[in-house]
Wavefront OBJ file of the C-alpha trace (Angstrom):
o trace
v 2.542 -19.977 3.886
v 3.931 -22.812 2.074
v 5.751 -21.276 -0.895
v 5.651 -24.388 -3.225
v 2.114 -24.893 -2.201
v 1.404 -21.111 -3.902
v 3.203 -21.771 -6.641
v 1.826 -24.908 -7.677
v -1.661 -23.050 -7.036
v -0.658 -20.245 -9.577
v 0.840 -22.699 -11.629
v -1.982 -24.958 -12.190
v -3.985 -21.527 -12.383
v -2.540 -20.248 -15.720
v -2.052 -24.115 -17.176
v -6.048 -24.471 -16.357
v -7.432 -21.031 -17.399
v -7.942 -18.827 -20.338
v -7.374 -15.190 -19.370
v -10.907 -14.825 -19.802
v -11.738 -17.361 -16.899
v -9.608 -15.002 -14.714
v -10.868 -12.194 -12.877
v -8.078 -9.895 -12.886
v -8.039 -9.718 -16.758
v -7.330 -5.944 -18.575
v -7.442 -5.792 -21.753
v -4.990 -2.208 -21.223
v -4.131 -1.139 -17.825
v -4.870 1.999 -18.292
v -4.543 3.523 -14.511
v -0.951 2.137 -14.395
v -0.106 3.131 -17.992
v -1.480 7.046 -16.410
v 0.426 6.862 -13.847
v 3.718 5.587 -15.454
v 3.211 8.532 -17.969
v 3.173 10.927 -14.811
v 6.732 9.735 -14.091
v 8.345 10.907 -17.569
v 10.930 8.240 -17.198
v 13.708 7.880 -19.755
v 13.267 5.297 -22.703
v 16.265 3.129 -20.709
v 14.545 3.284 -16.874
v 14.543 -0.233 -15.204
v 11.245 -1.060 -14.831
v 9.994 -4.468 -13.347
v 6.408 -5.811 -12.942
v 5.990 -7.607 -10.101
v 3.608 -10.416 -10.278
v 2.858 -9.613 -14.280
v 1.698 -12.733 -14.991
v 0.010 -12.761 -18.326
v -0.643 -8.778 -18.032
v -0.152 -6.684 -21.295
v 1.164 -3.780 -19.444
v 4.721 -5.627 -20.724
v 3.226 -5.105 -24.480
v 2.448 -1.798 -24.078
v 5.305 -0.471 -22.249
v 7.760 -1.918 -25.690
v 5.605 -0.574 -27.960
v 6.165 2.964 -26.030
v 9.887 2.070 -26.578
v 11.191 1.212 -22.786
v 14.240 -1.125 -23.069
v 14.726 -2.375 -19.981
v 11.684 -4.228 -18.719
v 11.676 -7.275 -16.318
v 8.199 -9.255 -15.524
v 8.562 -11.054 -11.996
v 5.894 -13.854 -11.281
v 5.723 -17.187 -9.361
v 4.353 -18.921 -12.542
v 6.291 -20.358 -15.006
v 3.575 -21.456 -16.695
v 2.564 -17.550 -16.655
v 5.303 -16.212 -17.992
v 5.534 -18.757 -20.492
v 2.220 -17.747 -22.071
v 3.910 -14.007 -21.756
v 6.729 -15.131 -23.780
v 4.614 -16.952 -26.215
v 2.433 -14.159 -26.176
v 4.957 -11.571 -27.109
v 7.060 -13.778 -30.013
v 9.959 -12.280 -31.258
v 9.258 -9.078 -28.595
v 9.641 -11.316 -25.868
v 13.822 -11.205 -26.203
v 13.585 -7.557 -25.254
v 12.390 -8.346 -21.787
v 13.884 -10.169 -18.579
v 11.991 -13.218 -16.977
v 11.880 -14.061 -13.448
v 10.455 -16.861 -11.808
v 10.206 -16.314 -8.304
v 8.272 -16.191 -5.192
v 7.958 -11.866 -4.711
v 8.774 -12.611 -0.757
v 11.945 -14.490 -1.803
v 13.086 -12.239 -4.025
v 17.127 -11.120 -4.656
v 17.233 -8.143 -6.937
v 20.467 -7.515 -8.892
v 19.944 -3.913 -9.098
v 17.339 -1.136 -8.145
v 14.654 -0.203 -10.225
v 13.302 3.648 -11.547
v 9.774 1.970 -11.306
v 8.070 -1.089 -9.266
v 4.599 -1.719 -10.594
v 2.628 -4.407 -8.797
v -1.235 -4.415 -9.456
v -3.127 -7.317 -7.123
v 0.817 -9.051 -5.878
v 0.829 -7.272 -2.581
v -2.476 -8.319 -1.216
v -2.221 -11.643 -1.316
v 0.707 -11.231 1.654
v -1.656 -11.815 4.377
v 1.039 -12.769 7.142
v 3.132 -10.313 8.637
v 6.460 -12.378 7.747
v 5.396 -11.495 4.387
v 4.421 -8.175 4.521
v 7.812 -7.421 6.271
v 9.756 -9.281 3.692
v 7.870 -7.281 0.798
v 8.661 -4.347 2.242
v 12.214 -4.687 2.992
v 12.664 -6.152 -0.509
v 11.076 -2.545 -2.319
v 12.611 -0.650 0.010
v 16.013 -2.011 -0.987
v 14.937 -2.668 -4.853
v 13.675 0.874 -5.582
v 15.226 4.003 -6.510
v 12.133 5.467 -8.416
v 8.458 5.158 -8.433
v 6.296 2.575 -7.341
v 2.713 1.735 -8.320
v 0.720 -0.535 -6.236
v -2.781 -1.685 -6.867
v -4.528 -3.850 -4.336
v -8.582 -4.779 -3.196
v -9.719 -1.820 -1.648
v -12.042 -1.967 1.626
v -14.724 -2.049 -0.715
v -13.234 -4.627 -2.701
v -13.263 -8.464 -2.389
v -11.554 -10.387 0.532
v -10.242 -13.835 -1.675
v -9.535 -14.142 -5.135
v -8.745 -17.418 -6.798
v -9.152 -19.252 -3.589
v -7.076 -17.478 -1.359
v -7.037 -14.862 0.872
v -6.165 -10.837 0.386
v -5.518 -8.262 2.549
v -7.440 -4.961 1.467
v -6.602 -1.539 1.909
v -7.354 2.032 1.751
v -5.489 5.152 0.938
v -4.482 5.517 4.631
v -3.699 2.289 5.377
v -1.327 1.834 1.976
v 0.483 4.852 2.991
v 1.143 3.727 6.605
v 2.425 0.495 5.272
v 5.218 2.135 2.970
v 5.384 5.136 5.192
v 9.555 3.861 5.770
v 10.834 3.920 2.124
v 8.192 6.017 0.657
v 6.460 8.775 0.164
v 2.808 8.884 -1.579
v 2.656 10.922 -4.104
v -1.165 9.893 -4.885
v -4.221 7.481 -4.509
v -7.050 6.747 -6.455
v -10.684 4.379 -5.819
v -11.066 2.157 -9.478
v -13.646 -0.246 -10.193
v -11.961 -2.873 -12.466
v -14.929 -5.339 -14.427
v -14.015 -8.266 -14.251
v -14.415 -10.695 -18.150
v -17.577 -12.039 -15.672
v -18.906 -8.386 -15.825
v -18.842 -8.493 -11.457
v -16.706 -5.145 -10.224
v -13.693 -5.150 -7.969
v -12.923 -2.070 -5.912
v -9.306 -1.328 -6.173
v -6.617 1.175 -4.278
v -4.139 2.415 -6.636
v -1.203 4.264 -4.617
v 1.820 6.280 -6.664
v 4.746 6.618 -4.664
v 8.257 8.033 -4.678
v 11.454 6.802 -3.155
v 12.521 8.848 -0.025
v 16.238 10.494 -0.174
v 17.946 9.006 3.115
v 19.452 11.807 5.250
l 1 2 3 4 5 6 7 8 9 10 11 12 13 14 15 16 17 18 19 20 21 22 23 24 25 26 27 28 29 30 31 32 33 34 35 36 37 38 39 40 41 42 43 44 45 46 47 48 49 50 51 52 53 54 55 56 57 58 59 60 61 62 63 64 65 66 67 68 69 70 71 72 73 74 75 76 77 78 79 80 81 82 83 84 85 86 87 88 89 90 91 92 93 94 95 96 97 98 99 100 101 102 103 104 105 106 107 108 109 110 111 112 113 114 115 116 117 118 119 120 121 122 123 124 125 126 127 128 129 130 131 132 133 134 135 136 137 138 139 140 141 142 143 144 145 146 147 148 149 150 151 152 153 154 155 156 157 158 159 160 161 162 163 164 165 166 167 168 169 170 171 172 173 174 175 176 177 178 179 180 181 182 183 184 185 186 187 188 189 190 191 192 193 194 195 196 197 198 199 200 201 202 203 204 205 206 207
């Protein structure tokens, strides 16, 4: 995949569109925010939201008091709106711009949410580079929501790669082990549903 070529797509995405012209739109994650809870991580855990876009998940997660949140996405224009978005709550985070397969983490992370990143890595290249990158990244959790087999197969445009419980499991089955999978319909601001797989996972110890 051309990398600029996705990033101008996102780009022109969020310059274009009002969240409510956007399918993935939540108005509160609410299966991430259960799952987080699950983890009882401390107040000063490194979380980072991979692909966060314009999500609120970031709002939430300050107003719970975490300290140390990063929001990864290939949109400036995205984040931007995140920033503007947040006002004077916005210095409390960390901003990265950046293509999730090209990704150079500075330090590992006690959780790794990504809801709807991962299945847009259709090619193996990708998937591969994803994987390597969490695996190394991680020292926690991760959550990871993508289209289920039930679920669409392109969103804005492009391509996805869906998955099931099994499937998800196999794919992280090197770095991690699941701790546990759910089936959610998300509505969409167009009232349509979207079958999702939401996966929980926990870093393995090496031996």
């Amino acid at each position: 995949m051309d990398l600029s070529k996705n990033k101008n797509h996102w780009d022109i995405v969020y310059e274009t569109k009002s969240p409510d012209q956007v399918s993935w739109t939540q108005e509160k994650p609410e299966i991430s925010l259960d799952f987080i809870a699950s983890f009882d991580l401390k107040k000063d855990a490194k979380i980072i939201d991979i692909g966060g876009g314009e999500s609120h998940l970031v709002d939430i997660l300050i107003d719970k008091g975490y300290q140390d949140i990063t929001v990864l996405d290939i949109s400036a224009n995205a984040l931007e709106k995140t920033k503007k978005r947040l006002g004077k709550k916005s210095e409390k985070v960390k901003f990265i711009v950046t293509d999730i397969t090209k990704f150079e983490p500075e330090f590992q992370y006690d959780l790794w949410h990504d809801r709807a990143t991962f299945h847009f890595l259709t090619e193996e290249e990708q998937i591969s580079s994803y994987l390597n990158i969490a695996g190394k990244s991680i020292k926690g959790f991760m959550v990871l929501g993508t289209f289920s087999k039930n679920g669409p197969t392109k969103c804005s445009g492009l391509e996805i790669k869906q998955y099931d419980e099994e499937s998800m499991e196999k794919q992280f089955a090197n770095h991690f082990e699941k701790i546990q999978c759910i089936s959610s319909d998300h509505t969409t601001p167009f009232d349509t549903i979207q079958n999702f797989t939401f996966c929980s996972f926990k870093k393995k110890i090496p031996y």
